[in-house]
C-alpha positions as CSV (number, residue, x, y, z in Angstrom):
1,X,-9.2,-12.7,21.0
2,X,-12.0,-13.4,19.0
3,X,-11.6,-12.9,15.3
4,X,-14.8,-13.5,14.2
5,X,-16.9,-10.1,12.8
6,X,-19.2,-8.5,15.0
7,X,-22.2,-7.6,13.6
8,X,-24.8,-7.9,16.6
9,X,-24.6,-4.5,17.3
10,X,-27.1,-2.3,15.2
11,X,-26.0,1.2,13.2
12,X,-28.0,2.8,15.3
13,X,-25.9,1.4,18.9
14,X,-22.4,2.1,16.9
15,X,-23.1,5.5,15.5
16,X,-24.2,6.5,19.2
17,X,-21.4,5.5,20.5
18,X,-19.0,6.7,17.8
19,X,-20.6,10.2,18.2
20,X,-20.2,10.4,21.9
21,X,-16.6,8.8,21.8
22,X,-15.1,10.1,18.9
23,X,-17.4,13.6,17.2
24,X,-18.8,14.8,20.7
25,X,-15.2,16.2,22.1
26,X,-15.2,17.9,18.3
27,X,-18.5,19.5,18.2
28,X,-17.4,22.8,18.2
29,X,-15.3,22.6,14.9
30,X,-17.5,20.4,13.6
31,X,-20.6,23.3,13.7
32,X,-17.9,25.8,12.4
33,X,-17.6,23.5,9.6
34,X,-21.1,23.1,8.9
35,X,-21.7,26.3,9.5
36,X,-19.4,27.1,6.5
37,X,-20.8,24.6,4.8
38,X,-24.3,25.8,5.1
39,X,-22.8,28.8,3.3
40,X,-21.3,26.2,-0.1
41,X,-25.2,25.3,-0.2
42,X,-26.6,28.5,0.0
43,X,-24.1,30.3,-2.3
44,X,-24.6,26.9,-5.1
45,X,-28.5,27.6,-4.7
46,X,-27.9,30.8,-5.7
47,X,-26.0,30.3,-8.6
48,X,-28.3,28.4,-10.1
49,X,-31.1,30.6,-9.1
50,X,-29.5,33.2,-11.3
51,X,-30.2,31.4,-14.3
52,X,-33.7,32.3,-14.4
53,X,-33.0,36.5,-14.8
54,X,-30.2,35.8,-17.4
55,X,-32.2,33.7,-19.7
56,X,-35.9,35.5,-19.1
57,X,-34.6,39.3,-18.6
58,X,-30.8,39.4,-20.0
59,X,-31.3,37.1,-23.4
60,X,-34.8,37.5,-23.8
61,X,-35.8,41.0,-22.9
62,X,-32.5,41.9,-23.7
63,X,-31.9,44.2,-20.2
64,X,-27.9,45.4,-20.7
65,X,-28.1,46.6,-16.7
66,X,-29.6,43.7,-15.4
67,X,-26.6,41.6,-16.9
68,X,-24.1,43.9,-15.0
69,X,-26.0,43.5,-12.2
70,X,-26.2,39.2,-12.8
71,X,-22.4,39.1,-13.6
72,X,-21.5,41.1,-10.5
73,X,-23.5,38.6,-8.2
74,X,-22.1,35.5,-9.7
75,X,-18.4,36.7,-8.8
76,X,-19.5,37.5,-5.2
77,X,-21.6,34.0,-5.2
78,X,-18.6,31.7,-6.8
79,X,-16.1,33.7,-4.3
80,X,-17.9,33.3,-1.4
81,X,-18.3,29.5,-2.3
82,X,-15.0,28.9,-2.9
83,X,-13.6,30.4,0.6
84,X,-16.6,29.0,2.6
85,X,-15.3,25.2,0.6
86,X,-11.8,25.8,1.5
87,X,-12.9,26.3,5.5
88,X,-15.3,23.8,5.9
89,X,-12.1,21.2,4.0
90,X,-9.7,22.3,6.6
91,X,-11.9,22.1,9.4
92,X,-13.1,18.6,8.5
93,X,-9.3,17.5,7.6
94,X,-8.2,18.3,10.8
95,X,-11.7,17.5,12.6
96,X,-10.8,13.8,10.6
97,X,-7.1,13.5,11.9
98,X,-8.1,14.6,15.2
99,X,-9.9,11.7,15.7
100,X,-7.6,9.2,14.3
101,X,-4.7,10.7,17.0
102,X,-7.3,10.4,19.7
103,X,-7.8,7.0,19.1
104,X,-4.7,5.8,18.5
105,X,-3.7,7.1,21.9
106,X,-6.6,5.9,23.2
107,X,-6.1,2.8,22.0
108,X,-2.9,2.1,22.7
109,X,-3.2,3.7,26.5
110,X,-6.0,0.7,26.7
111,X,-3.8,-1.7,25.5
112,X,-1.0,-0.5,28.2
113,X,-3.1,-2.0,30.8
114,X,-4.3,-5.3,29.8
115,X,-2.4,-8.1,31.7
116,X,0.6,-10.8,29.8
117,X,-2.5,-13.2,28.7
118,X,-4.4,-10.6,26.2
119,X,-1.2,-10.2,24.9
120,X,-0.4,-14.1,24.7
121,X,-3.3,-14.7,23.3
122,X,-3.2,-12.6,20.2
123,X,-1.1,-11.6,17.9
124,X,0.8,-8.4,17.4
125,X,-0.6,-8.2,13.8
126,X,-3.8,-8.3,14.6
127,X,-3.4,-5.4,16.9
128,X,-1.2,-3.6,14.7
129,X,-4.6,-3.8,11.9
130,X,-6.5,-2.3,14.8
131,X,-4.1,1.1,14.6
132,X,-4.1,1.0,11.2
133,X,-6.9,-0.6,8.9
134,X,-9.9,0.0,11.2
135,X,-9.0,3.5,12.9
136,X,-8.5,4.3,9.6
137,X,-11.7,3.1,8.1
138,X,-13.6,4.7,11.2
139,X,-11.9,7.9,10.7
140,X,-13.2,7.9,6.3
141,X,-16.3,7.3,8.0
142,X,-17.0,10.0,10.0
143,X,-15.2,12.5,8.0
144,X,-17.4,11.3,4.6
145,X,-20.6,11.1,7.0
146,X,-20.4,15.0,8.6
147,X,-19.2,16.2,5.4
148,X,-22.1,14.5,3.4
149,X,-24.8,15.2,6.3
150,X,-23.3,19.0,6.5
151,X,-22.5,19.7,3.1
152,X,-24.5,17.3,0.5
153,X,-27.4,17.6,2.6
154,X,-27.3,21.1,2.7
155,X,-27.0,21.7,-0.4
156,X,-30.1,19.3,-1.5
157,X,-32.0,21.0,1.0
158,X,-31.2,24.5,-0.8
159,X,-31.7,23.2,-4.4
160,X,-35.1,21.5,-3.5
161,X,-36.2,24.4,-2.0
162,X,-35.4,26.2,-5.6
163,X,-36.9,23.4,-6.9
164,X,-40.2,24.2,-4.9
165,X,-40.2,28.1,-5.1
166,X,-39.7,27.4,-9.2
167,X,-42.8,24.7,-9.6
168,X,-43.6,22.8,-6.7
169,X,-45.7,20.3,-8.7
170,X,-43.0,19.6,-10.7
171,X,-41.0,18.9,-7.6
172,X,-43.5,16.4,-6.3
173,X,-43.2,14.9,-9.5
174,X,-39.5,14.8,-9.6
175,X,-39.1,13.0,-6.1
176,X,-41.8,10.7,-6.5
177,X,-39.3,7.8,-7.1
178,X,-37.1,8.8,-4.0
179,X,-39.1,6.0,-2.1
180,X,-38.4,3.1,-4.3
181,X,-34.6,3.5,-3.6
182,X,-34.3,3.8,0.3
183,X,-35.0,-0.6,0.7
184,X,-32.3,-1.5,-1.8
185,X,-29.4,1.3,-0.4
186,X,-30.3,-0.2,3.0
187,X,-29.7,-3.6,2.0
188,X,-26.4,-2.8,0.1
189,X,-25.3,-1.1,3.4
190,X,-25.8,-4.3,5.4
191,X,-23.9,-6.4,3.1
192,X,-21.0,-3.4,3.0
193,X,-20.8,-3.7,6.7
194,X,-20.3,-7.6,6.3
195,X,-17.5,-7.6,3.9
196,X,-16.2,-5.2,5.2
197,X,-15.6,-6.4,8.7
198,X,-14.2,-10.4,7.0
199,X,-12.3,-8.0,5.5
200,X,-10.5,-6.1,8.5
201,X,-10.0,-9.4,9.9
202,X,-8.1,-10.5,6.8
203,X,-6.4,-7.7,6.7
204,X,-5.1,-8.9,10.3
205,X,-4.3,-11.8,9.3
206,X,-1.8,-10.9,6.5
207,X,-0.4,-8.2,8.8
208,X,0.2,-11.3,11.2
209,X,2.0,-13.7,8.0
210,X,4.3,-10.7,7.2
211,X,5.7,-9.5,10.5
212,X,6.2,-13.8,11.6
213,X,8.1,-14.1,7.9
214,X,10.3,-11.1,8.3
215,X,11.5,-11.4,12.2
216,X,11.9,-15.3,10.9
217,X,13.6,-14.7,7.6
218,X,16.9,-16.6,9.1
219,X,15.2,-19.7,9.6
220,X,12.7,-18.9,6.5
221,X,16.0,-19.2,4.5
222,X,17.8,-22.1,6.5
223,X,15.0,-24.7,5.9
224,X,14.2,-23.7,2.4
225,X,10.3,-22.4,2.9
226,X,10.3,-19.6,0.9
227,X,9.0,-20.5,-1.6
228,X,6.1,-22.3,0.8
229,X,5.8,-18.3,2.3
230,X,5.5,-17.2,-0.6
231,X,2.5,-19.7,-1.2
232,X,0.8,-18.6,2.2
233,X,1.2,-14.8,1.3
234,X,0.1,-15.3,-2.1
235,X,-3.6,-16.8,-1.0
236,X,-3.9,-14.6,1.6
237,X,-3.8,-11.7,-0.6
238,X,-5.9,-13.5,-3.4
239,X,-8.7,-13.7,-0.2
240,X,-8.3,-10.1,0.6
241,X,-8.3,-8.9,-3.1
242,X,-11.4,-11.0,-3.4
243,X,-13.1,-9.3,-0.3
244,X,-11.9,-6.3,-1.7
245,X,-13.7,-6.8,-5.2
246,X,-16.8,-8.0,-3.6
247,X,-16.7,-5.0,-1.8
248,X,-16.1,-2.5,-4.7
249,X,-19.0,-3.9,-6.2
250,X,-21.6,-3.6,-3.6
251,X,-20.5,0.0,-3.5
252,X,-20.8,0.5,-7.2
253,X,-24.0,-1.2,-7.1
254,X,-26.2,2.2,-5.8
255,X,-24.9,4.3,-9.0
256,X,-26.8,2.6,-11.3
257,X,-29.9,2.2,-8.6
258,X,-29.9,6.2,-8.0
259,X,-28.9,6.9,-11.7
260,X,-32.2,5.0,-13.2
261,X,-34.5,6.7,-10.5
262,X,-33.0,9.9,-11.7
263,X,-33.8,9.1,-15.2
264,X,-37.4,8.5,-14.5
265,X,-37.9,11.4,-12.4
266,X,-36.1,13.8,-14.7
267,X,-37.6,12.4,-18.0
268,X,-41.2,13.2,-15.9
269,X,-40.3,16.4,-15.1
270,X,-38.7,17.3,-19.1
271,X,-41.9,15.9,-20.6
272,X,-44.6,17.7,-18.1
273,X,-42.7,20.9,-17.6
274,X,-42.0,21.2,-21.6
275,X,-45.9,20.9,-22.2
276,X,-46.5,23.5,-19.5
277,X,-43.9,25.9,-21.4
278,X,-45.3,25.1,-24.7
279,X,-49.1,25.5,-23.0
280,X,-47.4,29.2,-21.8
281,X,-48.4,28.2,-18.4
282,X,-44.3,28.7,-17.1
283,X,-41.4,30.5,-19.2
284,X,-38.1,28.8,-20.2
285,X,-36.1,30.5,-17.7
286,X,-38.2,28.9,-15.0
287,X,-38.5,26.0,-16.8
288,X,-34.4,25.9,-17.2
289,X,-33.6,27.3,-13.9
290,X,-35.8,23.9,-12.0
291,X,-33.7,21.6,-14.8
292,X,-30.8,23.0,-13.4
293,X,-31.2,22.5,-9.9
294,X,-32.5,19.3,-10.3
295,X,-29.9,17.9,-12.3
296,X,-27.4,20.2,-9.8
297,X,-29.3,18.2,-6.4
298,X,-28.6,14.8,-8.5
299,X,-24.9,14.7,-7.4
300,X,-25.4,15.2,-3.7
301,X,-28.4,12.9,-3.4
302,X,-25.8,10.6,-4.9
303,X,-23.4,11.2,-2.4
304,X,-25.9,10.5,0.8
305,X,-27.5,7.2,-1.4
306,X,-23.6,6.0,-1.0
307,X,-23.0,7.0,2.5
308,X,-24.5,4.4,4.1
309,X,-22.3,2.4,2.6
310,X,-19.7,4.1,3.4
311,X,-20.6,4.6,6.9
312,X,-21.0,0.8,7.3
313,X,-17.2,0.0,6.3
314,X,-16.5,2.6,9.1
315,X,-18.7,1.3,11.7
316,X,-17.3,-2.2,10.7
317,X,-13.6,-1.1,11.9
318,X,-15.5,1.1,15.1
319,X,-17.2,-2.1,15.9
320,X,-14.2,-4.0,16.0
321,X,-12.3,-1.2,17.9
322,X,-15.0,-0.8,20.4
323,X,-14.6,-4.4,21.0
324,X,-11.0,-4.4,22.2
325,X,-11.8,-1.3,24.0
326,X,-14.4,-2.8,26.0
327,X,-12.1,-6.1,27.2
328,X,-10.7,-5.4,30.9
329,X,-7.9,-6.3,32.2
330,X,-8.0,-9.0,34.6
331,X,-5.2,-8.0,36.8
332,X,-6.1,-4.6,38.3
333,X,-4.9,-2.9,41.1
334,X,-7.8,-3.2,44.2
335,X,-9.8,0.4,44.7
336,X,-8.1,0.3,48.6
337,X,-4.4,-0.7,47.2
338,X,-1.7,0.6,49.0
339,X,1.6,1.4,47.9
340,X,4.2,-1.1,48.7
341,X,7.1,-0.6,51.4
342,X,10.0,-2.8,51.1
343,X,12.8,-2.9,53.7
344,X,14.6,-6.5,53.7
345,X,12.4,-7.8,50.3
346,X,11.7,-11.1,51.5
347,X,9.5,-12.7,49.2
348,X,7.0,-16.0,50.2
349,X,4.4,-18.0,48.5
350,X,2.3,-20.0,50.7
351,X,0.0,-22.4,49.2
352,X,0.1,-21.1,46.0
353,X,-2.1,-22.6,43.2
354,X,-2.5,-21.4,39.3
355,X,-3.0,-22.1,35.8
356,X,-3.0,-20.9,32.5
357,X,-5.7,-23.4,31.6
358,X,-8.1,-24.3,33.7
359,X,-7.8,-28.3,33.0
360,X,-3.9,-28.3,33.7
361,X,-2.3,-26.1,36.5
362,X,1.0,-25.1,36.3
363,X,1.2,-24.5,39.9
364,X,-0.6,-26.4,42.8
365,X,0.5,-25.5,46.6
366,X,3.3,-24.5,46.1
367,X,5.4,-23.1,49.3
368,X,8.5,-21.2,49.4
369,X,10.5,-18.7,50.9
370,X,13.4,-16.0,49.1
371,X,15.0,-14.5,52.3
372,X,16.0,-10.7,52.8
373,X,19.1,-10.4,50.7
374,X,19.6,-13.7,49.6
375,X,19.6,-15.7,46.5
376,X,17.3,-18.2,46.0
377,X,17.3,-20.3,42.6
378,X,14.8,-22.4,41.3
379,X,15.8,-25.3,39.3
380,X,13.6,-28.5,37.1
381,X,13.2,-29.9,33.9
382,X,11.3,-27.7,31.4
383,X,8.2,-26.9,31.8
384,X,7.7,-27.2,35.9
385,X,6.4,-24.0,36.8
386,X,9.8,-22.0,37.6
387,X,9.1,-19.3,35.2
388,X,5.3,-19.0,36.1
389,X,6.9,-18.5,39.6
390,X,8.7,-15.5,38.2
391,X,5.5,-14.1,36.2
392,X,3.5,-14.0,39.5
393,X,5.4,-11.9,41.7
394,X,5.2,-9.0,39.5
395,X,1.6,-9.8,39.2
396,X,1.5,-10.6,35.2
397,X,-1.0,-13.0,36.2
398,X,-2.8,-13.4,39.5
399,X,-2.6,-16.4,41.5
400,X,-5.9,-18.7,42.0
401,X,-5.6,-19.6,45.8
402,X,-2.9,-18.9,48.4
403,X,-0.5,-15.6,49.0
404,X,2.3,-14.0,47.6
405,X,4.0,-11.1,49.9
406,X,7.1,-9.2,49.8
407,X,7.8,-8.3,53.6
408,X,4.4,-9.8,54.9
409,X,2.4,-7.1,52.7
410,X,0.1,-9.5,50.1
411,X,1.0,-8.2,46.6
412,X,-2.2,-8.5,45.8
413,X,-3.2,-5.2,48.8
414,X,-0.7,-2.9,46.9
415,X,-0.2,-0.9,43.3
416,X,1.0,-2.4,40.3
417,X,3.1,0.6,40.3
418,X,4.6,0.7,43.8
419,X,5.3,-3.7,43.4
420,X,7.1,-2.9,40.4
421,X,9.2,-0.3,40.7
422,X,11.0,-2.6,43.3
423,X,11.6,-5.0,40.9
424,X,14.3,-5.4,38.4
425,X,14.0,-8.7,35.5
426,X,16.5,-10.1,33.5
427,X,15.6,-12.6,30.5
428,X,17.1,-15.0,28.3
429,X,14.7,-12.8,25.8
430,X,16.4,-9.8,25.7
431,X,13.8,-6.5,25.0
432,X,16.1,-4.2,23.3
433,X,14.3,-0.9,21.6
434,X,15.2,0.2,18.4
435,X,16.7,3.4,19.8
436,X,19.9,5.1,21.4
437,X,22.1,2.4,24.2
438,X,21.8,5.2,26.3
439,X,17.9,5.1,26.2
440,X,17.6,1.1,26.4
441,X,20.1,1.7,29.3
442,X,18.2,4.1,30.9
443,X,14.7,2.6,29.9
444,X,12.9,2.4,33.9
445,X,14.7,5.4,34.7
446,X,14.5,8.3,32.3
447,X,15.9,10.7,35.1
448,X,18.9,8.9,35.3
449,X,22.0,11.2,34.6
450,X,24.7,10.3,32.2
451,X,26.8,10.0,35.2
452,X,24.7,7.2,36.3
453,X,24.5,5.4,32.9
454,X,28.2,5.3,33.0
455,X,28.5,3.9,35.9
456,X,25.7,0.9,35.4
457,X,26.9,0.1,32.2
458,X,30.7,0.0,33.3
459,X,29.7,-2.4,36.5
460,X,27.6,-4.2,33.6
461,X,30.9,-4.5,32.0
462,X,29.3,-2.8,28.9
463,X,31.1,0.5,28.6
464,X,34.3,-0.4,27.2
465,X,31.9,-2.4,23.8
466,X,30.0,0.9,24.0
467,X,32.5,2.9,23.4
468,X,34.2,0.8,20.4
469,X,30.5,1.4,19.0
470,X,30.2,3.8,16.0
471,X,28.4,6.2,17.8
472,X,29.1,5.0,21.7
473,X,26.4,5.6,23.6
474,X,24.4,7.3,20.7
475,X,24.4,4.6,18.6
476,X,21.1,3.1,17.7
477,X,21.1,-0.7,18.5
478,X,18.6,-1.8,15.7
479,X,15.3,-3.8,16.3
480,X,15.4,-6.1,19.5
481,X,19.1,-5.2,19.2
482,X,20.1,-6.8,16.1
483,X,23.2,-4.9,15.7
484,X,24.7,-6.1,18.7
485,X,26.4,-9.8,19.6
486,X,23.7,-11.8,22.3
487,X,26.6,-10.7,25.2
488,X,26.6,-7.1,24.4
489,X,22.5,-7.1,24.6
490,X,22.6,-9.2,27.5
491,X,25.3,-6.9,29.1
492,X,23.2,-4.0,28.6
493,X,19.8,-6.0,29.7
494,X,21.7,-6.0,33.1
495,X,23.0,-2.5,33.2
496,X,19.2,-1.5,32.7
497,X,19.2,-3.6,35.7
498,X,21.5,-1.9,37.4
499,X,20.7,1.5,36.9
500,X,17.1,0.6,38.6
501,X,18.6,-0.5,40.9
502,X,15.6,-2.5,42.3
503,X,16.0,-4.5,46.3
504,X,14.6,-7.3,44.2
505,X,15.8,-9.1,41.2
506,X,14.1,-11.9,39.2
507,X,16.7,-13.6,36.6
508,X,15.0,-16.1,34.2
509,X,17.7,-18.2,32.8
510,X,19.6,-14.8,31.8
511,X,22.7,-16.7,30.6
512,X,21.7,-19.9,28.9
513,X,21.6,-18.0,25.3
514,X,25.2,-17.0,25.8
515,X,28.3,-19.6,25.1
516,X,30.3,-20.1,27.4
517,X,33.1,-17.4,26.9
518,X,30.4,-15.3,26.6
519,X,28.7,-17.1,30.0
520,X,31.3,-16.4,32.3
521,X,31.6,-12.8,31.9
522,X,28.2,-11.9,32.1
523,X,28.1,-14.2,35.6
524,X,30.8,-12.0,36.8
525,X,28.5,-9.0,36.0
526,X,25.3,-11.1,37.4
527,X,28.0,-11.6,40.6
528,X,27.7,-7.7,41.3
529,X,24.5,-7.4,40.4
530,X,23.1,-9.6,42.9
531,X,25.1,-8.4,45.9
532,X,22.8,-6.6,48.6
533,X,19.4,-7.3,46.4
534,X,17.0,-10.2,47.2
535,X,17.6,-12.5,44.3
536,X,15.2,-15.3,42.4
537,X,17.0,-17.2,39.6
538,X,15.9,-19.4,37.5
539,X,19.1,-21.4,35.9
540,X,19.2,-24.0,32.9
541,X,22.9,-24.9,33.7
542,X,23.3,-25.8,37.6
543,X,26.5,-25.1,38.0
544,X,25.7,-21.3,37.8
545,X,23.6,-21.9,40.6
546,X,25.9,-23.7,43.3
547,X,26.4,-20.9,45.9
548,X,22.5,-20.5,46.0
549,X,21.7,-19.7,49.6
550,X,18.8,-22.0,48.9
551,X,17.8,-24.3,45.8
552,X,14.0,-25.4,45.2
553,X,13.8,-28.2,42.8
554,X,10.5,-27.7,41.2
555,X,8.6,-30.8,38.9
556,X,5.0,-30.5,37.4
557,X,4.3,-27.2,39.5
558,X,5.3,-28.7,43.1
559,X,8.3,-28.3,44.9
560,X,10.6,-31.7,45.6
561,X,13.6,-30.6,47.3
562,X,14.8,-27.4,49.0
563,X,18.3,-27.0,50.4
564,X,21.6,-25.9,49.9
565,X,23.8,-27.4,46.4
566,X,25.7,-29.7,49.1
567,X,22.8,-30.2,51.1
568,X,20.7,-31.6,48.5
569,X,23.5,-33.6,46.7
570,X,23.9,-35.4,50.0
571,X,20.3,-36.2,49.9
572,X,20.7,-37.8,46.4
573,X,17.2,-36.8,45.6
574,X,15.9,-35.1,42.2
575,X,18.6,-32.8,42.4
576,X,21.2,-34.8,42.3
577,X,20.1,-36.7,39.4
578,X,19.8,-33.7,37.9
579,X,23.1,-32.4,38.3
580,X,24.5,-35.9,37.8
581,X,23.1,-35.5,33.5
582,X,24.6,-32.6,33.4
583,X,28.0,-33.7,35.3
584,X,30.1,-34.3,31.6
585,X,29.2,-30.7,30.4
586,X,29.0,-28.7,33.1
587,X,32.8,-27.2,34.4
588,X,33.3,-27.6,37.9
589,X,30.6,-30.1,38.7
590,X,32.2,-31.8,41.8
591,X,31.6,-34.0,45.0
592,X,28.2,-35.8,43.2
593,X,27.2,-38.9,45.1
594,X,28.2,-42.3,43.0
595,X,24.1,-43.6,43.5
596,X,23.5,-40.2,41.8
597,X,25.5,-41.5,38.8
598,X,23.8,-45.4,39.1
């Protein structure tokens, strides 16, 4: 996935889309809020309006029932404000968090369909930045943006409006500068946007270095790199921090752009409004009351100078969201698919062509044939194509030429869903969840009952280790199962298995992690599992493989040999060769043809 920041979309393109994506399905709390906060603006305006009566009728004409009257109305103004502040804050909190959740879901439910090479080609900590950095900057966005729009704006809007009922030539007098300042807060925002979108990608980066360093920390330890880790984590922070700074700074750089504008428009408006009170043209408390409100719509005019700059570190994060969003998934199920029936589970490739990378295929014509019922294992050197044969059945990729059916129906012609629900995998990498055995167990089937569970994991050979465990079937396994031995995960991989109980299984050299104490007890279990069930296996050690009801020897994505173990020693062909190198450590290796061993 491209890394690079995308900045060819304009504010204009992102906002749009942010607001019908992400505000639109909040409008309604979003107008309570800025209904309330029309109500913060109008009760400020008021408090400053007030000024004017205390200063020209309470302290200089010296009116006792008028200042009863002015002290009554600012308690009602002040409370008012401070109820109307504490709704619209509430509302735009939740408004803000609402649209985090939404994405996250949304997000991740994306993510859920995108096909094995998205995920191969990026890295889980760049995605994890996506949940967390840019939703997160998107979400300060919108929250600052309605909140400054609803309630800064507002509020300028009602203290310039004082401002023009006080002395509206001094008002066109104090905003003359207003002009000067809208080209350099624009360009600050375009350079905001820019750093801040190196920065996200950073940001992805280092999420990348620490989760790689912690899952590796074994072999971080073994060969001695820490301190070379410790070297790579240490300049990618110095990058971010420096992103960071250059950031800060932009940001910083409109308060002392707004702040001299507002020096020169208030020192115009103190020097011709104080000759106009000493000329007796205007009193003091309208002179005082426009001071007030000018300096009072300083701060929110501040506030909306920086929001475009904080709206462009949002839109950088939205922009980067939108594009994962907008990636499809290449493997999708057709608008006509059916769903899949499966009575004997034979499975067939015919002429089956595919690659990874379109300048070497890992597959090219390749034909074969898993009966109804029977085991078929595919053997070769690493690296032939026996596990890509795996990955295309369950359609984590799709093929580039020929067919793959399971009982004549192209898997292609029917739903994702339907294909695999009838299938059942077992790994060398063992995906263990960091939660309960009984919910890794039961993961596939959550409406299993605990009778059921029982019974998988005792023909798994896994209850009696279960129950020795601290908390038996409650017991949390830790991350990718790190609190159990490699037989105990592998022994509950294959009760998973089990409990599905899918017509077809695919086993992708599920034993050659194991040693061989270890080996031989999960076959046993493997024995059972495969009775009854249509059965591809991909083995490193052959001699797990002997009472194959048929062997394909598969070399650089073809197949060489097909037959029986006997059959295709007899032929003293590839596979015997093979078998022959692994004759000295492989128990029970017997009958191999003496030109095998020339």
């Amino acid at each position: 996935m491209n890394e690079t920041p995308h900045l060819h979309r304009s504010t204009t393109e992102l906002f749009e889309r942010l607001f019908r994506e992400s505000i639109k399905p909040q409008i309604g709390k979003v107008l309570w809020a800025v209904f309330f906060m029309m109500w913060v603006a109008g009760a400020s305006a008021v408090s400053i309006g007030l000024l004017r009566p205390i200063l020209d009728d309470v302290l200089v004409n010296k009116n006792q029932e008028m200042l009863w009257l002015i002290a009554g109305a600012i308690f009602v103004t002040f409370t008012v404000k401070g109820i109307a502040d504490y709704a619209q804050s509430v509302i735009m909190s939740w408004v803000g968090q609402r649209i985090l959740t939404d994405t996250q879901i949304r997000l991740y439910n994306h993510l859920m369909c995108m096909d094995l090479a998205f995920f191969h080609g990026t890295s889980t900590g760049k995605l994890l930045s996506r949940f967390t950095t840019d939703i997160n900057m998107m979400r300060f966005a919108v929250q600052n943006t309605l909140t400054a729009v609803g309630k800064d704006a507002t509020k300028l809007v009602g203290f310039i409006g004082l401002m023009f009922y006080q002395d509206a030539q001094l008002s066109l007098i104090a905003f003359i500068v207003i002009p000067a300042a809208i080209i350099p807060i624009s360009r600050l925002g375009k350079r905001m946007r820019k750093v801040t979108a190196n920065n996200q990608v950073q940001q992805g980066e280092f999420i990348t270095l620490l989760e790689q360093t912690f899952q590796g920390i074994r072999h971080v330890k073994a060969y001695g790199m820490a301190d070379y880790e410790k070297g790579r984590v240490r300049s990618l922070a110095n990058v971010i921090f420096d992103l960071f700074y250059k950031a800060a700074r932009i940001r910083a750089l409109s308060s002392p752009i707004m702040e001299s504008l507002a020096g020169i428009g208030i020192t115009l408006v103190i020097v011709y409004g104080g000759l106009r009170v000493i000329d007796g043209v205007t009193t003091v408390g309208e002179f005082f009351t426009f001071i007030a409100a000018a300096l009072s719509a300083y701060e929110p005019a501040k506030r909306l100078a920086n929001l475009n700059a904080n709206l462009q570190e949002g839109l950088a994060g939205a922009d980067r969201l939108f594009v994962l969003l907008d990636i499809k998934p290449s493997v999708v199920d057709k608008p006509d698919a059916k769903k899949l029936n499966v009575e004997g589970a034979e499975i067939a490739l015919k002429n089956v062509s595919f690659a990874y990378d379109p300048v070497k295929p890992a597959l090219t014509n390749i034909t074969l044939t898993a009966p109804a019922g029977q085991t078929v294992a595919l053997v070769g050197p690493s690296g032939a194509g026996k596990s890509t044969v795996l990955n295309l059945i369950p359609r984590f990729y799709d093929i580039d030429s020929g067919s793959i059916t399971i009982d004549d129906q192209d898997v292609s012609e029917v739903t994702m869903a339907s294909l695999r629900s009838k299938l059942a995998l077992v790994s060398q990498e063992i995906t263990l969840f960091d939660d309960t055995v009984r919910a890794n167990i039961k993961y596939g089937r959550s409406d299993a009952s605990e009778e059921d569970v029982i019974e998988a994991a005792k023909n798994a050979a896994a209850h009696d280790f279960i129950q020795e465990l601290p908390k038996g079937y409650d017991t949390i396994v830790g991350e990718h199962g790190v609190r159990l031995s490699g037989g105990q995960r592998q022994r509950l991989a294959i009760a998973r298995a089990m409990l599905k109980n899918a017509p077809i299984l695919l086993l992708d050299e599920a034993t050659s992690a194991l040693d061989t104490e270890s080996e031989r007890k999960v076959q046993v279990v493997l024995q059972e599992l495969m009775k009854d069930r249509t059965t591809l296996v991909i083995a490193h050690r052959l001699s797990t493989v002997v009472d194959a009801d048929i062997i394909y020897v598969i070399d650089q994505g073809a197949v060489l040999e097909q037959g029986t173990h006997k059959e295709l020693l007899d032929k003293n062909g590839a596979y015997a060769k093979l078998y022959a190198l692994q004759f000295a450590d492989e128990p029970g290796a017997v009958d191999v043809p003496a030109a095998a061993n020339a």
